[in-house]
PQR file of N, CA, C, O and H, with PARSE charges and radii, in Angstrom:
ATOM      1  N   UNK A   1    -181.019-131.792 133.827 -0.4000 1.5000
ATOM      2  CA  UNK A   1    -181.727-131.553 132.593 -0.0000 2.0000
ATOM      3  C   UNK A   1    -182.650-132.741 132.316  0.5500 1.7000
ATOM      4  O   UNK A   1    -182.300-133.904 132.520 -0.5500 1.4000
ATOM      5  N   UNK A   2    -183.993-132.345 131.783 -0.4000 1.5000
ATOM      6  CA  UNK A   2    -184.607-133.555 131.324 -0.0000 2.0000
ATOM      7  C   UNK A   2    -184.479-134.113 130.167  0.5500 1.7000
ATOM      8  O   UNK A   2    -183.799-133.463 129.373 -0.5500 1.4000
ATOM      9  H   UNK A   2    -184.278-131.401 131.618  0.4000 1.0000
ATOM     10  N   UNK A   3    -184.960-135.242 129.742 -0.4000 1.5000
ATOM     11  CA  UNK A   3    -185.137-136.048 128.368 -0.0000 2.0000
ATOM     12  C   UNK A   3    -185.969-136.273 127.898  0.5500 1.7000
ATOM     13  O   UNK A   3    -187.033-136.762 128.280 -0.5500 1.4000
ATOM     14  H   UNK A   3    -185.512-135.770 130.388  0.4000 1.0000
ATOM     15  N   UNK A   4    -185.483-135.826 126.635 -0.4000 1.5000
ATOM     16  CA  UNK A   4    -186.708-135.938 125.486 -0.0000 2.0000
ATOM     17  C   UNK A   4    -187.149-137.186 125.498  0.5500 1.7000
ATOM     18  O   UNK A   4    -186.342-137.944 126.036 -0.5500 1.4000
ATOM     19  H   UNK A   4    -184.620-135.429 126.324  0.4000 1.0000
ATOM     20  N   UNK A   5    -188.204-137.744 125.079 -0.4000 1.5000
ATOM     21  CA  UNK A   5    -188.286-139.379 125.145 -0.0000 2.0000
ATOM     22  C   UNK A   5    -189.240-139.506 123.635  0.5500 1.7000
ATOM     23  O   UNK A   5    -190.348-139.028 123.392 -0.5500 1.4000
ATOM     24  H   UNK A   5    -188.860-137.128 124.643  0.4000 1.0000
ATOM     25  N   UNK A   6    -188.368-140.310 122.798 -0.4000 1.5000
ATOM     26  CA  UNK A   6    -188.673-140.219 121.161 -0.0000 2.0000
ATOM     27  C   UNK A   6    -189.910-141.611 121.644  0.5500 1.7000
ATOM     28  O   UNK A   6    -189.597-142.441 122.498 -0.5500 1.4000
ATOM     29  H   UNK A   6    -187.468-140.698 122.996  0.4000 1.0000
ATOM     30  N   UNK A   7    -191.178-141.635 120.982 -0.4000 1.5000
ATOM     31  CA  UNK A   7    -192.361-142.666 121.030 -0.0000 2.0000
ATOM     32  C   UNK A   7    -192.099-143.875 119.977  0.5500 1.7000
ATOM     33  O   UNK A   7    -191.063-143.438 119.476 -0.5500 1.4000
ATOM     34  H   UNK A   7    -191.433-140.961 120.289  0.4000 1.0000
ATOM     35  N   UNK A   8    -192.237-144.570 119.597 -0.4000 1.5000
ATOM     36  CA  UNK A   8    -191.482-145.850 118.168 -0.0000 2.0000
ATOM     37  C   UNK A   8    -192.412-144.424 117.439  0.5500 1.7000
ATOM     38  O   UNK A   8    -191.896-143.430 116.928 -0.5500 1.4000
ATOM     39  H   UNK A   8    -193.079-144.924 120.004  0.4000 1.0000
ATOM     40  N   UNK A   9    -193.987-144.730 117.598 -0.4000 1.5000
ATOM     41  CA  UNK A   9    -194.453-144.129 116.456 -0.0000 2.0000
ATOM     42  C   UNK A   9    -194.291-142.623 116.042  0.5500 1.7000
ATOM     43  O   UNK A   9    -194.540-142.434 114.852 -0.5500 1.4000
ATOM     44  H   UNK A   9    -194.405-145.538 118.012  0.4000 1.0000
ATOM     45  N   UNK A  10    -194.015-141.774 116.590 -0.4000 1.5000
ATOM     46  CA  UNK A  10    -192.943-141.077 116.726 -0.0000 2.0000
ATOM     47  C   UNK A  10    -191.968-140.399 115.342  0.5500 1.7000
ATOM     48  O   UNK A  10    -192.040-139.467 114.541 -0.5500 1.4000
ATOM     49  H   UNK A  10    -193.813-141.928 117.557  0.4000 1.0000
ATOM     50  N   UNK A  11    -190.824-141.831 115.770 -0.4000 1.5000
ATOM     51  CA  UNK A  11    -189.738-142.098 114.857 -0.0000 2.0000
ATOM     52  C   UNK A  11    -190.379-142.348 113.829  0.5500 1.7000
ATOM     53  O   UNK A  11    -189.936-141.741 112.854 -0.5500 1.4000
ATOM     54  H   UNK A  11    -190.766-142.588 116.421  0.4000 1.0000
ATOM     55  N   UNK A  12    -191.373-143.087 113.595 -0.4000 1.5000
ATOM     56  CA  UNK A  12    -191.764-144.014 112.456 -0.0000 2.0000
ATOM     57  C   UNK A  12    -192.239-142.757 111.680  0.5500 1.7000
ATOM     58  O   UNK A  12    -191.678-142.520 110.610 -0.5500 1.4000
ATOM     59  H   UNK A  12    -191.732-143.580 114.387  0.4000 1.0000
ATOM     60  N   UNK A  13    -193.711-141.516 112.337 -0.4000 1.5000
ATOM     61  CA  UNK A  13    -193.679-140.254 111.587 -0.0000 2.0000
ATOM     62  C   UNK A  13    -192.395-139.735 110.888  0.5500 1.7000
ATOM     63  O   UNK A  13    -192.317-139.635 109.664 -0.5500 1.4000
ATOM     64  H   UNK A  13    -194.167-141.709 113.206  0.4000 1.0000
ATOM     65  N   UNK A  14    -191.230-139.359 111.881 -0.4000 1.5000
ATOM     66  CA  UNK A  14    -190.682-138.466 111.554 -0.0000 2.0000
ATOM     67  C   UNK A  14    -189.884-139.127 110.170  0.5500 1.7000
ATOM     68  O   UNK A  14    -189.586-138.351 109.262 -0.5500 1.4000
ATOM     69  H   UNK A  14    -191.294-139.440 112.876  0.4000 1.0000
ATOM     70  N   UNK A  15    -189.558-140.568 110.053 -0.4000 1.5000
ATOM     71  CA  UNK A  15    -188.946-141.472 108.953 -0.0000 2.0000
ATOM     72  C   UNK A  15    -190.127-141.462 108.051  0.5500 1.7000
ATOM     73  O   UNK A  15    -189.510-141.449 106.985 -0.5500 1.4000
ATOM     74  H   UNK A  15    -189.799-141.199 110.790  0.4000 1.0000
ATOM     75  N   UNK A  16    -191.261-141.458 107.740 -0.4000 1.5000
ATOM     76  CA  UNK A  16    -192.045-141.285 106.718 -0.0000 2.0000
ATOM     77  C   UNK A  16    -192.545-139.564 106.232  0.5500 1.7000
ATOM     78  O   UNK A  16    -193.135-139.195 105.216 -0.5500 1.4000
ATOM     79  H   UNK A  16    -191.762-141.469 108.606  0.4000 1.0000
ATOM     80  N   UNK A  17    -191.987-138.695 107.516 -0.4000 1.5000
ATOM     81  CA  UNK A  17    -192.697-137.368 106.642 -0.0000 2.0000
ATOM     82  C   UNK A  17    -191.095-136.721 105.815  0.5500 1.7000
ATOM     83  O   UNK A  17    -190.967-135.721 105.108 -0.5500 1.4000
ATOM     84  H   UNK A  17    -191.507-138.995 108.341  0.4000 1.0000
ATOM     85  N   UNK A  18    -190.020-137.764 106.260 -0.4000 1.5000
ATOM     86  CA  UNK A  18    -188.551-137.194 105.577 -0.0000 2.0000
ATOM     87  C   UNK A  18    -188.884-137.825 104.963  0.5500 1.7000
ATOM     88  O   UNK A  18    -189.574-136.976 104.400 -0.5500 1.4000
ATOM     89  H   UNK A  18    -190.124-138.576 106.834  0.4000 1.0000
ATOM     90  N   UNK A  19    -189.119-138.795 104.360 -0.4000 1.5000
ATOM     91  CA  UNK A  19    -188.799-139.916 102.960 -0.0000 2.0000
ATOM     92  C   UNK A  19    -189.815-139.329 102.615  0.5500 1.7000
ATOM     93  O   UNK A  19    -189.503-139.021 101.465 -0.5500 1.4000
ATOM     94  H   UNK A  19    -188.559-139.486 104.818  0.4000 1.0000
ATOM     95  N   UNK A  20    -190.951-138.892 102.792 -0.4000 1.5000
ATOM     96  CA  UNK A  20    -191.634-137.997 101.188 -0.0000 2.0000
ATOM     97  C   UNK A  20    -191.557-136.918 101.091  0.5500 1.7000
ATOM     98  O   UNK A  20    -192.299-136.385 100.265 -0.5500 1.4000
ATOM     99  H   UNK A  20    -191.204-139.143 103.727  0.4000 1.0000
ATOM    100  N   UNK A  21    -190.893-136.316 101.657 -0.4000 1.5000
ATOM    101  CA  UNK A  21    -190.555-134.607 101.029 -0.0000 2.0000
ATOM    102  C   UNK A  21    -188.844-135.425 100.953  0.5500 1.7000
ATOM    103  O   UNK A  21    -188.422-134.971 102.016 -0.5500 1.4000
ATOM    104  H   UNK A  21    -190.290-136.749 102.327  0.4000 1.0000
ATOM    105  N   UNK A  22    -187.713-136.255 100.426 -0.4000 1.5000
ATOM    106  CA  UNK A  22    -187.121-136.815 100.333 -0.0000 2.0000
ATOM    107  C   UNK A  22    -187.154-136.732  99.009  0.5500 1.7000
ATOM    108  O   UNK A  22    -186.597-135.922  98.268 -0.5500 1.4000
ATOM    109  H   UNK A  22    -188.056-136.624  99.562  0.4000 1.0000
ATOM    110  N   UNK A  23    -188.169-138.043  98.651 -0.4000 1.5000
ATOM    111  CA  UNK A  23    -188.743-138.086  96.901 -0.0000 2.0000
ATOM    112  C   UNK A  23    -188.617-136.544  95.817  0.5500 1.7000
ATOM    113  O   UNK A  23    -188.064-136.420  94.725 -0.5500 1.4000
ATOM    114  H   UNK A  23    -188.622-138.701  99.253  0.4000 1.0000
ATOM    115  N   UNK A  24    -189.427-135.456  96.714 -0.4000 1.5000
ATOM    116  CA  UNK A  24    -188.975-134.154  96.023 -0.0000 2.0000
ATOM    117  C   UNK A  24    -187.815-133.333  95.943  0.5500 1.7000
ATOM    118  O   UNK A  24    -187.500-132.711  94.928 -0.5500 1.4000
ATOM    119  H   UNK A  24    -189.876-135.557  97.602  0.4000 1.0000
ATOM    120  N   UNK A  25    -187.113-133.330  97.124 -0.4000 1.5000
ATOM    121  CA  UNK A  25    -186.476-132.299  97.343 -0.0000 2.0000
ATOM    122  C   UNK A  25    -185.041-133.130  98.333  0.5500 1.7000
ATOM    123  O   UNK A  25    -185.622-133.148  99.418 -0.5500 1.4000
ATOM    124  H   UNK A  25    -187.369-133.835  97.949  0.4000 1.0000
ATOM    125  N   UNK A  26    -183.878-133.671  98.583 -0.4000 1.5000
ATOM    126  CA  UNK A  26    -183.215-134.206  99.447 -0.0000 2.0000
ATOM    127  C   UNK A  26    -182.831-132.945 100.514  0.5500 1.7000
ATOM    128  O   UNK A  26    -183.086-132.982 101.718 -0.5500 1.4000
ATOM    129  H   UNK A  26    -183.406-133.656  97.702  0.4000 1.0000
ATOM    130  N   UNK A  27    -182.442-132.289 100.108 -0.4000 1.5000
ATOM    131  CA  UNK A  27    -181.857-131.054 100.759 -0.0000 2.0000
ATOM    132  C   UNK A  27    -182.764-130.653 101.835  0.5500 1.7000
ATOM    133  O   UNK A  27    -182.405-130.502 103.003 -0.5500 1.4000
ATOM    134  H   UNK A  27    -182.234-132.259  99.130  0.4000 1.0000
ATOM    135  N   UNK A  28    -184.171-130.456 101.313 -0.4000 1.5000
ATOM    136  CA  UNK A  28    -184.725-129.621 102.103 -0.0000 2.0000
ATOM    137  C   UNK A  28    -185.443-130.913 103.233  0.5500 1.7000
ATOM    138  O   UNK A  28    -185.700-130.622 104.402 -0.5500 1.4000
ATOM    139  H   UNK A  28    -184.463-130.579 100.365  0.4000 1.0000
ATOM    140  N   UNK A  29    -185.663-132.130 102.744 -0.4000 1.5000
ATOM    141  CA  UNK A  29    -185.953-133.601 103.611 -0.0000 2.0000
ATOM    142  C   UNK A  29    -184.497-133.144 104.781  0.5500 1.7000
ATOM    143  O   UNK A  29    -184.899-132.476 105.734 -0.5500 1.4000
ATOM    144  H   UNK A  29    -185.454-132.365 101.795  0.4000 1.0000
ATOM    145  N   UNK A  30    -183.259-133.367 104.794 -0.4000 1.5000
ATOM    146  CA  UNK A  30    -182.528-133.051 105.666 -0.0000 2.0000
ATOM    147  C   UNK A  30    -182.777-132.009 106.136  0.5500 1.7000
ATOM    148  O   UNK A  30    -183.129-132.284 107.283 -0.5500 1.4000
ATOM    149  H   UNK A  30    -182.933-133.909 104.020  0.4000 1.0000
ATOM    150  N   UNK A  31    -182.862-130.367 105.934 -0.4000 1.5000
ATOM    151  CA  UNK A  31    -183.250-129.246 106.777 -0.0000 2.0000
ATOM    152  C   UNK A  31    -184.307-129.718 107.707  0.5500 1.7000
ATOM    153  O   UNK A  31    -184.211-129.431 108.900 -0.5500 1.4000
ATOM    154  H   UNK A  31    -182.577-130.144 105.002  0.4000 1.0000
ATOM    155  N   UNK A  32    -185.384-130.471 107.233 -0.4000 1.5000
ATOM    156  CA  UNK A  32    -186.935-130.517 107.706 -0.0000 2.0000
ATOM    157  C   UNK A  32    -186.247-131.572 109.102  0.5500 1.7000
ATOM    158  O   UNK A  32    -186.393-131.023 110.194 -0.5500 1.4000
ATOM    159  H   UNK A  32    -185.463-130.704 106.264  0.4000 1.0000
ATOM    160  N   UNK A  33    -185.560-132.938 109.155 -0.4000 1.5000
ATOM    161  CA  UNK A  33    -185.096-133.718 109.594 -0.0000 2.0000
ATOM    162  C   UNK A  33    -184.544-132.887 110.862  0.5500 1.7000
ATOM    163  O   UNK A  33    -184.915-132.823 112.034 -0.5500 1.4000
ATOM    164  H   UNK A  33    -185.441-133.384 108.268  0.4000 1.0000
ATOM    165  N   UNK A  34    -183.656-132.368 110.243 -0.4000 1.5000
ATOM    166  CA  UNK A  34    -182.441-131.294 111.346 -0.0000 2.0000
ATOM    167  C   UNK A  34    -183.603-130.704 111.980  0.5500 1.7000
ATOM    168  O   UNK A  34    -184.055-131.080 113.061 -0.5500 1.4000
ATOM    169  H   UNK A  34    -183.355-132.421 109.291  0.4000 1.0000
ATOM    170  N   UNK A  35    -184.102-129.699 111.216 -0.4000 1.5000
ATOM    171  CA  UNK A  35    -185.067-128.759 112.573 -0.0000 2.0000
ATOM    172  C   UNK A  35    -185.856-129.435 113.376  0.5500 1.7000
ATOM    173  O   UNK A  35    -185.925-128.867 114.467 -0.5500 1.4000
ATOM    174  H   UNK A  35    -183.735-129.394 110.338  0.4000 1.0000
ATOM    175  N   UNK A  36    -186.683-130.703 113.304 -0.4000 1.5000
ATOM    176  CA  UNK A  36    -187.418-131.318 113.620 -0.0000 2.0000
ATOM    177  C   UNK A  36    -186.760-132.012 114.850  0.5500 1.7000
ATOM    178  O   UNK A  36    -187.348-131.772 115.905 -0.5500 1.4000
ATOM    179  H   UNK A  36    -186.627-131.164 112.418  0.4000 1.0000
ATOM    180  N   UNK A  37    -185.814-132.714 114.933 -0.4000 1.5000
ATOM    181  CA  UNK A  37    -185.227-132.907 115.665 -0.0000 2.0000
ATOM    182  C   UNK A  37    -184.565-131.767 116.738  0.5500 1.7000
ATOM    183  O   UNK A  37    -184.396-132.141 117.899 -0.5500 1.4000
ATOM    184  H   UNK A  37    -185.336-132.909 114.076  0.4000 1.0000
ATOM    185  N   UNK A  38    -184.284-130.724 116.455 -0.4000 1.5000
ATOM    186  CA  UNK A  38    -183.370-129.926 117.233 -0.0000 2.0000
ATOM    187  C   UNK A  38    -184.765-129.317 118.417  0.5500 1.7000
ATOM    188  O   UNK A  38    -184.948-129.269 119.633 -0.5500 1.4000
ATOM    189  H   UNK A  38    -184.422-130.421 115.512  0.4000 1.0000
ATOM    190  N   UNK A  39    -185.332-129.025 117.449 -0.4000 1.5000
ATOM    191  CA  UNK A  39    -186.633-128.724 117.947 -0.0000 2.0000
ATOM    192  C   UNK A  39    -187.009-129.100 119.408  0.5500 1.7000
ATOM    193  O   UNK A  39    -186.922-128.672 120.559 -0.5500 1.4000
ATOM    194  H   UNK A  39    -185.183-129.064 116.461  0.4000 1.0000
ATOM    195  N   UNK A  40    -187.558-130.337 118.560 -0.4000 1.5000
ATOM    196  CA  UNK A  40    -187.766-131.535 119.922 -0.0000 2.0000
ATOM    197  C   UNK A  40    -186.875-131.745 120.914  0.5500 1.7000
ATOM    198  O   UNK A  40    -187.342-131.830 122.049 -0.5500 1.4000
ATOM    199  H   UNK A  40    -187.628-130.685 117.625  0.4000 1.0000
ATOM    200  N   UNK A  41    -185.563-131.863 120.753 -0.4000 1.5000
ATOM    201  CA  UNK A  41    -184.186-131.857 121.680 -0.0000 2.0000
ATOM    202  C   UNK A  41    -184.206-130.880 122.271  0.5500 1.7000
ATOM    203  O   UNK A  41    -183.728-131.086 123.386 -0.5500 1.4000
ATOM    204  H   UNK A  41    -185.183-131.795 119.830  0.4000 1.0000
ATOM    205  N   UNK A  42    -184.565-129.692 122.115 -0.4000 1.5000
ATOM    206  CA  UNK A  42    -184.376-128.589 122.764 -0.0000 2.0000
ATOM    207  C   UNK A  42    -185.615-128.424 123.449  0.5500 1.7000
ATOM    208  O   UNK A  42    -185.875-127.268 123.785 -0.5500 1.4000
ATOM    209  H   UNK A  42    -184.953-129.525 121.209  0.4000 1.0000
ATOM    210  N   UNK A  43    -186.434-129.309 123.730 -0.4000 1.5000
ATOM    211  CA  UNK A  43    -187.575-129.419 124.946 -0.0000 2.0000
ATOM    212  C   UNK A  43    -186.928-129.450 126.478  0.5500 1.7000
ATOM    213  O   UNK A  43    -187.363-128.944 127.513 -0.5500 1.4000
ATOM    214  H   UNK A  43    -186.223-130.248 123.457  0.4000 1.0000
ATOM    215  N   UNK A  44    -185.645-130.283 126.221 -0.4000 1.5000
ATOM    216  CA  UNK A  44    -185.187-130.857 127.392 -0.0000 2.0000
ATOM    217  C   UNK A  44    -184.467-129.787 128.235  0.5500 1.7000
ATOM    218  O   UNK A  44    -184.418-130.095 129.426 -0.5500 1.4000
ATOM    219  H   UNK A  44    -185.291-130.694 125.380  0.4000 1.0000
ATOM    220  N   UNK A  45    -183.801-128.416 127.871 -0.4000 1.5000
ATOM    221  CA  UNK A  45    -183.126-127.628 128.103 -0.0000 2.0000
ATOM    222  C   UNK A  45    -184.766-126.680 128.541  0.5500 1.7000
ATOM    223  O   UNK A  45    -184.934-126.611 129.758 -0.5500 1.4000
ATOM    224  H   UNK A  45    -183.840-128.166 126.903  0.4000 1.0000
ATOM    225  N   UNK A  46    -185.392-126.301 128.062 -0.4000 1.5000
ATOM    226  CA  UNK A  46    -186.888-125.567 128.348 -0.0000 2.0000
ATOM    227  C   UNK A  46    -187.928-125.947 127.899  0.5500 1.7000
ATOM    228  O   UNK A  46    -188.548-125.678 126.870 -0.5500 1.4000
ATOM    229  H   UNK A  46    -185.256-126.357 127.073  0.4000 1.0000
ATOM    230  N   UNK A  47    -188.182-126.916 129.130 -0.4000 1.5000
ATOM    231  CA  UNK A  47    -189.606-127.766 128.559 -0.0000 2.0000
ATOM    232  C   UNK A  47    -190.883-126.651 129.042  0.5500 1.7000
ATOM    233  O   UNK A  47    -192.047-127.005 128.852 -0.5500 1.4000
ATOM    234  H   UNK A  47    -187.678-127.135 129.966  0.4000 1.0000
ATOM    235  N   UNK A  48    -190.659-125.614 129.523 -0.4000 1.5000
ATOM    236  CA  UNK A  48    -191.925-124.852 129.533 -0.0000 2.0000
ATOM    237  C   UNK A  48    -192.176-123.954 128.605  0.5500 1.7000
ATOM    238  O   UNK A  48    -193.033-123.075 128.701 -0.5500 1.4000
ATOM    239  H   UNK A  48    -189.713-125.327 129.677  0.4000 1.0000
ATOM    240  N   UNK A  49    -191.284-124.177 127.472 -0.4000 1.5000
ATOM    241  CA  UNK A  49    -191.432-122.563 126.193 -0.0000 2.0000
ATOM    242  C   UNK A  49    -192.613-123.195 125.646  0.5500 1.7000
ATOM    243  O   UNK A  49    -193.543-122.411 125.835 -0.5500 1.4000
ATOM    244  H   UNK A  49    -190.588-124.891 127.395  0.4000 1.0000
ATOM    245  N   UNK A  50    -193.101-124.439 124.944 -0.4000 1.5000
ATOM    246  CA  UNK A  50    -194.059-124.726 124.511 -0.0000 2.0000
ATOM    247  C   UNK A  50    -195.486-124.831 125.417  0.5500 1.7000
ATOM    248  O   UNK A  50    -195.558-124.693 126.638 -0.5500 1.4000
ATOM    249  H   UNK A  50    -192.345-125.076 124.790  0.4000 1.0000
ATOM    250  N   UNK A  51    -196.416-125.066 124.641 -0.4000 1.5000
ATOM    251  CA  UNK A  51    -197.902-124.603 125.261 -0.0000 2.0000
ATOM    252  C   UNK A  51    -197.942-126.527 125.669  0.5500 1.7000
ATOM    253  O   UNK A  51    -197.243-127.335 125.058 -0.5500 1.4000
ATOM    254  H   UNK A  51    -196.358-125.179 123.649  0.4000 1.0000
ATOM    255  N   UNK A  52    -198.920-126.910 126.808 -0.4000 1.5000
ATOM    256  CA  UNK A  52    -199.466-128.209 127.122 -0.0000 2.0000
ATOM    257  C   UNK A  52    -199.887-128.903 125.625  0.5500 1.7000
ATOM    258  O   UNK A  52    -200.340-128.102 124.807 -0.5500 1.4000
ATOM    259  H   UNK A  52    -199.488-126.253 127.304  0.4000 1.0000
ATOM    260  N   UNK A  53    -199.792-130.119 125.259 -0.4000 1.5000
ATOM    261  CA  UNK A  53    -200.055-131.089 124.701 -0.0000 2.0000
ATOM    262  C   UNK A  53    -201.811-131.651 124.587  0.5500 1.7000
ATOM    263  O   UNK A  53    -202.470-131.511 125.617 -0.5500 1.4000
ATOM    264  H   UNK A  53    -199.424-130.770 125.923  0.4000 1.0000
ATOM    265  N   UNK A  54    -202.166-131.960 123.968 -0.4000 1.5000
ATOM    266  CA  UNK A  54    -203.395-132.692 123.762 -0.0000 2.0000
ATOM    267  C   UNK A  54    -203.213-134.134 124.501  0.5500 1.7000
ATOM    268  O   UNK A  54    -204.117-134.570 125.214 -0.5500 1.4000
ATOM    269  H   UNK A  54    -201.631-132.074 123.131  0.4000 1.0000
ATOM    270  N   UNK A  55    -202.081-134.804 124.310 -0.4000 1.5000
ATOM    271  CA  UNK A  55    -201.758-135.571 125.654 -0.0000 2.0000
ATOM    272  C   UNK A  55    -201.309-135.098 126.809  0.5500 1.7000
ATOM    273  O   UNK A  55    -200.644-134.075 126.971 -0.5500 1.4000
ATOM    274  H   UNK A  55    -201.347-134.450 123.731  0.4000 1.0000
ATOM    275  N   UNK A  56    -201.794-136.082 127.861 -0.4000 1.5000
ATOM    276  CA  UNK A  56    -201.880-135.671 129.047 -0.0000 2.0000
ATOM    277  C   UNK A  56    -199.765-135.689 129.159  0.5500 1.7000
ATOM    278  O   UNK A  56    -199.097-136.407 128.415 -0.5500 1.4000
ATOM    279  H   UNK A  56    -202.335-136.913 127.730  0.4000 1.0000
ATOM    280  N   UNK A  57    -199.069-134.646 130.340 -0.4000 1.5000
ATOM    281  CA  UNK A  57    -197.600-134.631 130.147 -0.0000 2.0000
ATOM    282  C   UNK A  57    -196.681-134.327 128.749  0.5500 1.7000
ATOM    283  O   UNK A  57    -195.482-134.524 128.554 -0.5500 1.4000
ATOM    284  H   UNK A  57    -199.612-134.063 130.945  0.4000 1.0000
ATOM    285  N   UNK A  58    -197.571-133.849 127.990 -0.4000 1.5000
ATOM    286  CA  UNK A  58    -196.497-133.653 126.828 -0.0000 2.0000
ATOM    287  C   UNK A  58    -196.789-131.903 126.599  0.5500 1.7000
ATOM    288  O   UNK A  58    -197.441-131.083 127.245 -0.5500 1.4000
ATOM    289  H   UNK A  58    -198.546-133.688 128.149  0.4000 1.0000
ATOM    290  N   UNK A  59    -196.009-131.823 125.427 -0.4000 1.5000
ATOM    291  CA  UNK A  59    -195.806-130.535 125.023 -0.0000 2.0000
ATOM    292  C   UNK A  59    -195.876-130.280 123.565  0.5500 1.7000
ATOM    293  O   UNK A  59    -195.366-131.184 122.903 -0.5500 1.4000
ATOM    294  H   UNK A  59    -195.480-132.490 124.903  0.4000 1.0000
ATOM    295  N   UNK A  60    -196.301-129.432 122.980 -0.4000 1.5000
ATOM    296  CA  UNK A  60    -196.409-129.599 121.380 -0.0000 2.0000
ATOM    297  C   UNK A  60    -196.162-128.006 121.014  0.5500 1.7000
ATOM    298  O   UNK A  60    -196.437-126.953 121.589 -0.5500 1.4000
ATOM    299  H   UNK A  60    -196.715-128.698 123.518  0.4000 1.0000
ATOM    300  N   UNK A  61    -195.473-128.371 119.704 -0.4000 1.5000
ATOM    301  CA  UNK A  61    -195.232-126.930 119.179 -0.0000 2.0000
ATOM    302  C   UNK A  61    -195.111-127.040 117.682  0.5500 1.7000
ATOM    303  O   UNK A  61    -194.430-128.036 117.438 -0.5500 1.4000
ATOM    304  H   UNK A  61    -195.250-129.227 119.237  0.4000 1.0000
ATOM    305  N   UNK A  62    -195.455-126.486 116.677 -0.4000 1.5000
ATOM    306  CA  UNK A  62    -195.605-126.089 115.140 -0.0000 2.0000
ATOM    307  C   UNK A  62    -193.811-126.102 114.904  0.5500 1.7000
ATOM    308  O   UNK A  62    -193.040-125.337 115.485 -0.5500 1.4000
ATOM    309  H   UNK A  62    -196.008-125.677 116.875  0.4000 1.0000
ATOM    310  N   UNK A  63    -193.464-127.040 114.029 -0.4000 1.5000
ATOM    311  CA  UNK A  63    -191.693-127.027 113.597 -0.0000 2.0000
ATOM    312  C   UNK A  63    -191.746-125.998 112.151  0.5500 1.7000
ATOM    313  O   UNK A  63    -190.968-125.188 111.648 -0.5500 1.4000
ATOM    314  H   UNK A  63    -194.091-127.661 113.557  0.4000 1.0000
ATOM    315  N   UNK A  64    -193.215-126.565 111.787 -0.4000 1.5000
ATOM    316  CA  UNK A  64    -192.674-125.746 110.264 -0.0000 2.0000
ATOM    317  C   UNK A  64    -194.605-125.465 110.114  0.5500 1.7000
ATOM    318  O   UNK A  64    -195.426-126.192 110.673 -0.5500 1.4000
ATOM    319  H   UNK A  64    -193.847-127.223 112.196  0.4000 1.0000
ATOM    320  N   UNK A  65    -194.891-124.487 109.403 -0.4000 1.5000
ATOM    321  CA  UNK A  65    -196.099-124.123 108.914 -0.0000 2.0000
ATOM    322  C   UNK A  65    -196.895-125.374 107.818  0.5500 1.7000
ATOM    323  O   UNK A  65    -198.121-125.481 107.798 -0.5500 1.4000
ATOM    324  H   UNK A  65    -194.224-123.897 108.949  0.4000 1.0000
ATOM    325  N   UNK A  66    -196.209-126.036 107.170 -0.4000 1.5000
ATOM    326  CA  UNK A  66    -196.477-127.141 106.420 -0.0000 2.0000
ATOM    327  C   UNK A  66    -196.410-128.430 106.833  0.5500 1.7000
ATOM    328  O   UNK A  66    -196.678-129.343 106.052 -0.5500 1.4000
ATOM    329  H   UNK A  66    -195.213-125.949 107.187  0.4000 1.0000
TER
END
């Protein structure tokens, strides 16, 4: 199986787009957190379900419409 490989800046997004939907809502900052992550983790099990990346080797996919 392959590995996901988290970027610093990355982490640093995913810790600033939870801490402000955080400020509004805690509950739904954790849902957003959870999917976001599972998401991404679950590249490693089928890294070909998503479409090619705008970077070269990566993969990108929409977690949430917002």
């Amino acid at each position: 199986m392959l590995t996901v490989k988290w970027k610093d800046s990355a982490q640093i997004d995913l810790a600033e787009i939870v801490g402000y939907v955080e400020q509004y809502n805690q509950i739904a900052a954790i849902k957003l957190k959870s999917l976001i992550v599972a998401t991404a983790e679950g590249l490693a099990e089928m890294p070909y379900k998503f479409p090619r990346g705008r970077v070269p080797n990566t993969r990108e996919v929409v977690v949430h419409p917002n």
